[in-house]
N, C-alpha and C positions, 0 to 999 in steps of 0.2 A: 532535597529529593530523597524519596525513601529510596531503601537497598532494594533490587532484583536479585530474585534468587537466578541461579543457571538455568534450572525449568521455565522460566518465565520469558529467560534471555533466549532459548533456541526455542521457544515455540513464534517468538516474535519474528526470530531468520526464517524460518519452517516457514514463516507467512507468508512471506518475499517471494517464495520459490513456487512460481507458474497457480493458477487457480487451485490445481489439488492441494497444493501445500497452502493454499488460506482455507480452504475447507478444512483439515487438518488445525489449524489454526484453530477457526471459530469452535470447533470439536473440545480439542483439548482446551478452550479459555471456557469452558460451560462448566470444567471442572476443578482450575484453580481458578478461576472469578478475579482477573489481574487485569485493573485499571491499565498500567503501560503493555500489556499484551491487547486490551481493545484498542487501545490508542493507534497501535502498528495493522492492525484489523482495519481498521477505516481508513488509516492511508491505504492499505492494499484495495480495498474496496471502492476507493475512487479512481483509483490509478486502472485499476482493471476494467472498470466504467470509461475511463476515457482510451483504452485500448479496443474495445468494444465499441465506441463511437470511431475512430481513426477508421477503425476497420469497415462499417458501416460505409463511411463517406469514401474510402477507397472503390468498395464495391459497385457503389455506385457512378464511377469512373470520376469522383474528385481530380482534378490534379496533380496527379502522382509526385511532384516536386513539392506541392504544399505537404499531403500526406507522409511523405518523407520525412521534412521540417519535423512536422507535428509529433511524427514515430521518434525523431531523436529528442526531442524535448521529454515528452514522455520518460524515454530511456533514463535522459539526467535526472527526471523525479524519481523515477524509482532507484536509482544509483543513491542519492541524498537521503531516501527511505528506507531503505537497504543498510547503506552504511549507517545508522544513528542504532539499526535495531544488531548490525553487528556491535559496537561499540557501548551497547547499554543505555543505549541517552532515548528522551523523544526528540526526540532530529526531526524541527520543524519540516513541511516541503515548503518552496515557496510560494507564493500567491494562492496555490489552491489546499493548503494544511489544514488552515484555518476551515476554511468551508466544507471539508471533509469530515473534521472534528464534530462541527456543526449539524453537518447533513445526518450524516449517518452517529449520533449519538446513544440513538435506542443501543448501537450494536455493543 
């Protein structure tokens, strides 16, 4: 695994942190062009996709008990996603990493 510089490592935490801080993200990665900073971009970008779907199907008076489930699942991907980009790693998510990687690859 190549070496992360420090810039690359806190624009990747910056990502984690609510939608501003992945817009910030995508911003500053347009300008050092870092494969492990898109990598942590498309996790945030699917996680934030399915935070936006959660919330969708709440709205629409889902069953607040499943919606809950579904919010704390959520939670532990981004915790798992979160933690890998404090730590410096690509810290797979599980099940949905991979299709994240996949989906969103242009990013």
């Amino acid at each position: 695994m190549a070496t992360i510089t420090s810039d690359e490592k806190t624009t990747s935490i910056i990502t984690y942190l609510t939608i501003v801080g992945l817009i910030i993200g995508i911003v500053k990665n347009n300008t050092i062009q870092s494969e492990y900073v898109s990598y942590h971009i498309r996790n945030m970008v699917g996680l934030s996709l399915i935070g936006i779907l959660i919330s969708v199907l709440h709205r629409f008076h889902f069953p607040s008990m499943i919606t809950n489930i579904l919010w704390l699942g959520a939670f532990v991907l981004w915790v798992i996603g979160f933690a890998g980009a404090l730590k410096g790693e690509k810290l797979e998510i599980p099940t949905l990493g991979k299709f994240f990687q996949d989906w969103f690859k242009s990013i």
